[in-house]
C-alpha positions in Angstrom: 79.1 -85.8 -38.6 76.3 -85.7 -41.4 73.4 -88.1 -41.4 71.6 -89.2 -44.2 70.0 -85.9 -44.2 71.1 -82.9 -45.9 74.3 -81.5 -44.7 73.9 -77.7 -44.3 77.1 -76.9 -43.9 78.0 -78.6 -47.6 75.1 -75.7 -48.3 76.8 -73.1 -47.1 80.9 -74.8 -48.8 79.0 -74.7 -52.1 77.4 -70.5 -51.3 81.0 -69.4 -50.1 82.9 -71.2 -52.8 81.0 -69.7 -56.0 81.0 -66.5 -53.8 84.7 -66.6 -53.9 84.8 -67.6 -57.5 83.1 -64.0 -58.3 85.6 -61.9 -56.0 88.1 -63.9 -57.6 86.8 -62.8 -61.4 86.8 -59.4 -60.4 90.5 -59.6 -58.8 91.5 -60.8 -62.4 90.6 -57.3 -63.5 93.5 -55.9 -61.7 96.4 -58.3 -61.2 99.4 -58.1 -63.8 97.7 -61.7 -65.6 96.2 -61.6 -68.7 92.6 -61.3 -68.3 89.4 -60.1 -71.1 89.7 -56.6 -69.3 92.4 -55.2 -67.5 92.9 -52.1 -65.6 95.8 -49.6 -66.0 98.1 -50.1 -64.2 98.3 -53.8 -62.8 98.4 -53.7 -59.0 100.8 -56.5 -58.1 100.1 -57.2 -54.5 96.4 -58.1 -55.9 98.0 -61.2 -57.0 98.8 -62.7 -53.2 95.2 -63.3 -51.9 94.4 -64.6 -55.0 97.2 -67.2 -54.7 96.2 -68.2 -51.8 93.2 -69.5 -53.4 94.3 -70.8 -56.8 95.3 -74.5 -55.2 91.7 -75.4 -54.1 89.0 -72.8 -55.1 88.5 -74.8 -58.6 88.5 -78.4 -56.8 86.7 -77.2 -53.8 83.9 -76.6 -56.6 84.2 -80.1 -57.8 84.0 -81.7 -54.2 80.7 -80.1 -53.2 79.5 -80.7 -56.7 80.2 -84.6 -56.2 78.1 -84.5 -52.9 75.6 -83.0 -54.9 75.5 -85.1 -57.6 75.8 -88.4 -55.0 72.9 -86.7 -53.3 70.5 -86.0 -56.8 71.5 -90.1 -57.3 70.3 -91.1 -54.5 67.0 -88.8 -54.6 66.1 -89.7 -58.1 67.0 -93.7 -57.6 68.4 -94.7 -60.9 71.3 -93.9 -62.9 69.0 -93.2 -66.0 67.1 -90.7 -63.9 70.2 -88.9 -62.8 71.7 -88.6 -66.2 68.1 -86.8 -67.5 68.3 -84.8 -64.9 71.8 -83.7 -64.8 71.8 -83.1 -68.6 68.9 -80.9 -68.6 70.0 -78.7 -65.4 73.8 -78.6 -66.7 73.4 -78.4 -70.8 70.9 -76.2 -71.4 72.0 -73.7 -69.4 75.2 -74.3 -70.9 73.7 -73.7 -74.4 71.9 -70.6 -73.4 75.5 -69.4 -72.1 77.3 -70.0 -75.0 74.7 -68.4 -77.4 73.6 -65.2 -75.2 75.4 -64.6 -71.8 79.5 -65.4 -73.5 79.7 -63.2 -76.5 79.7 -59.9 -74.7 83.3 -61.4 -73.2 85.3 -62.2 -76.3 83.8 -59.5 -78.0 85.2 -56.7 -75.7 88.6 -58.6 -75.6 88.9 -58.5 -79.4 87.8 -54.7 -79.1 89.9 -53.8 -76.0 92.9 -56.0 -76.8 93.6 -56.5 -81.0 91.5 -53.7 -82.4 88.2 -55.1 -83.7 86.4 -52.7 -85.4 82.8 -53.9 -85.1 80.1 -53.9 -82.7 78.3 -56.4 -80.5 76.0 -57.3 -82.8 77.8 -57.4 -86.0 80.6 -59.9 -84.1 77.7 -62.1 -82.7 76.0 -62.2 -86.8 78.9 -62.6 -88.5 82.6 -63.5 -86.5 80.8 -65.1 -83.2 79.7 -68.5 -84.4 82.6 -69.3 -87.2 84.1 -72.1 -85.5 87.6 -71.4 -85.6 90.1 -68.6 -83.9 89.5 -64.9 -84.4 93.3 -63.1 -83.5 93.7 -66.9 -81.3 90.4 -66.8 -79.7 88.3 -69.6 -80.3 84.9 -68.8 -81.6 82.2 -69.8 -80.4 83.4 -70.1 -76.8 82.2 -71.6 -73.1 84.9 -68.9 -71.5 83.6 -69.3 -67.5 81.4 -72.4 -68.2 84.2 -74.4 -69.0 83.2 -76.3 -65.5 79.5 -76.6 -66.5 81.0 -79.0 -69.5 83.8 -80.8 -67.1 81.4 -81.3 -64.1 78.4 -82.6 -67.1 81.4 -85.2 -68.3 81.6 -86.5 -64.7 78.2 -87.0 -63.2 77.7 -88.8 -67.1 80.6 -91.0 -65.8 79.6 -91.7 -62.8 75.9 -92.3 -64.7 77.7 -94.9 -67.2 79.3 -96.5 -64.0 76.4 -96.7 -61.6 74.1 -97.7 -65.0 76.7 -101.4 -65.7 78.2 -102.2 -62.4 76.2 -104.6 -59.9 75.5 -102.5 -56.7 76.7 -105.1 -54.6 80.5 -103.8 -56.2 79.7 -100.3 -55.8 78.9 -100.7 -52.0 82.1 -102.8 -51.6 84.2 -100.2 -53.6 82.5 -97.7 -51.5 83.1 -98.8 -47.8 86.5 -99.9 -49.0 87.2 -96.6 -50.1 85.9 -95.0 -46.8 87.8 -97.3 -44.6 91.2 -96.1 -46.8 90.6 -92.8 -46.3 89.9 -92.7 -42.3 92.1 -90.7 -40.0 94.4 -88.7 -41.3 94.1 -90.9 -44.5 91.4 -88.8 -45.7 94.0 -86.0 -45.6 97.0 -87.4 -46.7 95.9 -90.3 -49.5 93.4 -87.3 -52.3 97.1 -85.1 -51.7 99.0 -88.1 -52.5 97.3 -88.7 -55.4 97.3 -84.8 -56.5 101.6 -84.9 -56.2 101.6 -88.3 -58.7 99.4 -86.5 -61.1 101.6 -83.5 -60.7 104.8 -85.4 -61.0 103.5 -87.6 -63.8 102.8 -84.3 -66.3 104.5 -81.5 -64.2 104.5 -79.8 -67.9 100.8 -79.6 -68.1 98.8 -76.4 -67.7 95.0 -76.4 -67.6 93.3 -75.4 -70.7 89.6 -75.8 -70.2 89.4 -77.2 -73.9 88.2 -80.4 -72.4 89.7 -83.2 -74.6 93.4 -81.7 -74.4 93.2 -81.6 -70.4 93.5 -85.4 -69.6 95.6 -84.6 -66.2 93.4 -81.8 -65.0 90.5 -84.1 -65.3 92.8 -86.5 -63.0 92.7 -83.6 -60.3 89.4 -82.5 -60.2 87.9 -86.2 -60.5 89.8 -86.4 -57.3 88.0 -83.9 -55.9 84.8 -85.1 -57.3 84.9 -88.6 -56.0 85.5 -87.4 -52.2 83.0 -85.3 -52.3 81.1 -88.2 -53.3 81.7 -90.6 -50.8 80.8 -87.8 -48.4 77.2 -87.7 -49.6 77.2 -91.3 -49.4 79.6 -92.6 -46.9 78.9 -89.7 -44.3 81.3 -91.2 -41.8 84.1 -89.3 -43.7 83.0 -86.4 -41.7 84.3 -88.0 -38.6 87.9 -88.4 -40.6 87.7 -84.8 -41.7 86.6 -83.7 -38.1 90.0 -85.6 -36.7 92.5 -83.8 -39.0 91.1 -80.2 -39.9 93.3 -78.3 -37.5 96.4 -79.9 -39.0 95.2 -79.5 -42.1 94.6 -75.6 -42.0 98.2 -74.9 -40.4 99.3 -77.2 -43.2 97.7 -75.3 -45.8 99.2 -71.8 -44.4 102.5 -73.3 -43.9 102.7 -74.7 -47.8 101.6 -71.2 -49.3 104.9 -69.9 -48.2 107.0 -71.1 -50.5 104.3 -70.0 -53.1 103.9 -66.4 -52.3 108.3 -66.6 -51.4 108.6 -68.2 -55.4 105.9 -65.7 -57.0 107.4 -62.7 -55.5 110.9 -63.8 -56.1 110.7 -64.6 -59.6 107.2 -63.2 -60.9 108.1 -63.8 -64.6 109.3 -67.6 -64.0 112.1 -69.2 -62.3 114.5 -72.0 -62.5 112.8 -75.4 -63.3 113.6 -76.4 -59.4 111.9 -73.5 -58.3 108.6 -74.0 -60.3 108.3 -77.5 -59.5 108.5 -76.5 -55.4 105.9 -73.8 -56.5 103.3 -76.8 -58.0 104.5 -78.9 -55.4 103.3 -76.6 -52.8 100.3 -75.8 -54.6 99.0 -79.8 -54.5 99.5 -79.7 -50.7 98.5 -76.5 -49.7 95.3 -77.1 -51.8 94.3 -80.4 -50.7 95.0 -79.3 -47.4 92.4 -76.1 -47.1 90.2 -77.9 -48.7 89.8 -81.0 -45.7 90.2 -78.0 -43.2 87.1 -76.3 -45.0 84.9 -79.2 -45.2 85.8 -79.7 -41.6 84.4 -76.0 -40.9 81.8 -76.6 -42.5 81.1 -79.6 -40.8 81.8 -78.2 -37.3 80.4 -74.9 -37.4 78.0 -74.0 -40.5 75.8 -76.8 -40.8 72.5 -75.0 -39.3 70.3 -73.3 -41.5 69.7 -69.3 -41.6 66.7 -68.1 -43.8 69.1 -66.9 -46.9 70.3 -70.5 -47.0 67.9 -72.3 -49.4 67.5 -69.0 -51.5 71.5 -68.4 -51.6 71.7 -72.1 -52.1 68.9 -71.8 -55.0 71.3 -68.4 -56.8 74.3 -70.0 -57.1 74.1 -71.5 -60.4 72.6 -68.6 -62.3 74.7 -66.5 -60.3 77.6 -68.5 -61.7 76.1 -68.3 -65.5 75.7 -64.4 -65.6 78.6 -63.3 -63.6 82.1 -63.0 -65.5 79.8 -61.4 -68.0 78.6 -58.8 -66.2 82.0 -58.2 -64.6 83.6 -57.9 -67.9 80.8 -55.9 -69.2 80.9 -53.2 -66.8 84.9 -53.6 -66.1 85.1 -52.5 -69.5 83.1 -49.4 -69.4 83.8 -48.1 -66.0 87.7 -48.6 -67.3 87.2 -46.6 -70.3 85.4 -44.1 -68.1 88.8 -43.7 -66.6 87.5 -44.8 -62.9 90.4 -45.3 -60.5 91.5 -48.7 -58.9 89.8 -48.5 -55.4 86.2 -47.4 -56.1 86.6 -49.3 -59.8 86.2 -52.3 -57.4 83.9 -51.0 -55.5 81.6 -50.5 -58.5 82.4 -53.6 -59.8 81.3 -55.4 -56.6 78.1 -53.5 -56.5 77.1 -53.8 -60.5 78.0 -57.7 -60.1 76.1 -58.5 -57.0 73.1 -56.6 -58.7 73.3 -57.3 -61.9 73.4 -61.3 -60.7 70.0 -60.9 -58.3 68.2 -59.4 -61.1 69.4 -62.4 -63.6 68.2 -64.6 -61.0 65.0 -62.7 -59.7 63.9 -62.1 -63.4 65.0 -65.7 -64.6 63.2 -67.3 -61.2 60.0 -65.9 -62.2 59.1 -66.9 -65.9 58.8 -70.5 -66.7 59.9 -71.2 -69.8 63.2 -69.1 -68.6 63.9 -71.0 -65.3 65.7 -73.9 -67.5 67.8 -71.8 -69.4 69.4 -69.8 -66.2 69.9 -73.0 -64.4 66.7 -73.5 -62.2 64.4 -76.4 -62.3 61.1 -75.8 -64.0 58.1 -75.0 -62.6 60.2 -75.2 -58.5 
């Protein structure tokens, strides 16, 4: 169980997950989905591992981000101190992304994928910033820092709530909601909650556009507010700790109807089979997700000298990446570079190209703010 100290093991959730997130990104260059850049041919079986992440990867994110952000509260002792702080680490970053590190990305889809003419430069001076669609791609774009803006929106909520409710409510509400979810609760009540959103807009599909995506907030606030009352009700652990061997055979045994329903009808089924398929999804992501934390909890939370750098990378490792990827997808692609050691190279050129964002970013201080570091650490 965690303390009031920090919880290595969320550490090391938060490394793995964003590690993921970049195999994932590079996966999209090869499974049959659209993508910016895709490799010729599509390699179908691709699509299985990355299935099996699809239901928790995104939310997983979230979680460890609420722990975080209960965490920063805590530290900085106000709700007006939080907010500064979370909108200069989370929007200027943001800003920097959308001006610099994003245009390479739509700019090489138009190119690859609908025959734009121009080059980098002339698309960033004159198509980049015109505020409208460009061949149905919205310009300017976030693209991969769509969770930068959804994860900003929530710590701001959670700012506006702390900031106008007594504390004496929020400690009730609090223990409350750590008593509810005890046991097996802590399992079962988040996947609950995940179905009913399902069930209530089963026609909804994420769109990262922010004001359009009213259930997926539902979801990932989910996410957000367990992770949350982990930071601060750390007894939760003990919950997680009780269930997390159920919970991972649960996860494997829900992701066989998903593969079963992908592989059977891979261009869309019958409206009973897709709703088994999202069905599946909630559970077998909720479910990896309490058998993770309860990993984590178990068996990483001890510190290792790469922690607090890793731990430090993530976010400008997260910034620079899917650029890079796409970047470098797209040349070693037209370089006609086969499947295997395209992946290979992509692996390598990512990984580098992210510790030289980072290591070059880390060590000027006027650019330790815009790659998501704190100034002057």
């Amino acid at each position: 169980m965690a303390g009031a100290t920090r919880h290595l093991g969320m550490d090391w959730l938060r490394i793995g997950a964003f590690a993921l997130l970049i195999l994932y990104h590079i996966g999209m260059v090869f499974v049959p989905w659209g993508w910016h850049v895709k490799s010729e041919p599509a390699i179908d079986w691709v699509a299985i591992p990355m299935l099996a992440t699809n239901g928790w990867r995104l939310p997983l994110l979230f979680l460890v981000s609420g722990y975080a952000s209960a965490a920063l509260l805590v530290k900085l002792g106000g709700a007006a101190a939080f907010a500064r702080a979370r909108s200069a680490r989370l929007l200027i970053p943001l800003a920097f992304g959308i001006l610099v590190v994003i245009p390479p990305q739509p700019w090489i889809e138009l190119a690859g994928q609908h025959g734009y003419a121009h080059g980098l430069l002339h698309f960033w001076l004159h198509d980049y910033f015109r505020f409208g669609t460009l061949d149905g791609i919205v310009l300017p774009t976030w693209q991969h820092l769509w969770f930068v803006v959804y994860l900003w929106v929530y710590t701001m909520l959670a700012a506006l709530l702390f900031a106008i409710v007594p504390s004496r409510l929020w400690v009730r509400v609090a223990d409350g909601a750590a008593r509810r979810l005890g046991g097996w609760n802590v399992l079962l009540l988040p996947m609950a909650g995940w179905l009913l959103v399902y069930a209530a807009f089963p026609g909804h599909r994420e769109t990262h556009a922010l004001v359009d995506d009213g259930p997926v907030h539902l979801h990932y606030l989910i996410a957000f507010a367990v992770g949350w009352l982990l930071r601060t009700r750390p007894v939760l652990f003990d919950a997680v700790a009780c269930c997390r061997t159920g919970a991972a055979i649960l996860a494997v045994l829900a992701f066989v109807p998903i593969v079963w329903i992908a592989c059977a009808w891979p261009e869309g089924g019958p409206a009973w089979a897709d709703m088994v398929f999202h069905g599946a999804r909630q559970v077998q992501g909720w479910a990896a997700i309490v058998a993770l934390v309860g990993i984590a909890d178990r068996w990483w939370n001890r510190d290792h000298r790469w922690r607090a750098p890793l731990a430090e990378a993530v976010f400008p490792f997260y910034i620079i990446h899917q650029t890079i990827i796409v970047v470098a997808g797209w040349y070693l692609i037209r370089a006609g570079v086969a499947a295997l050691p395209l992946f290979v190279l992509l692996v390598a050129a990512t990984v580098a190209g992210c510790w030289a964002f980072y290591l070059g970013g880390r060590r000027v201080g006027w650019l330790r703010p815009l790659i998501g570091l704190q100034r002057g650490a």
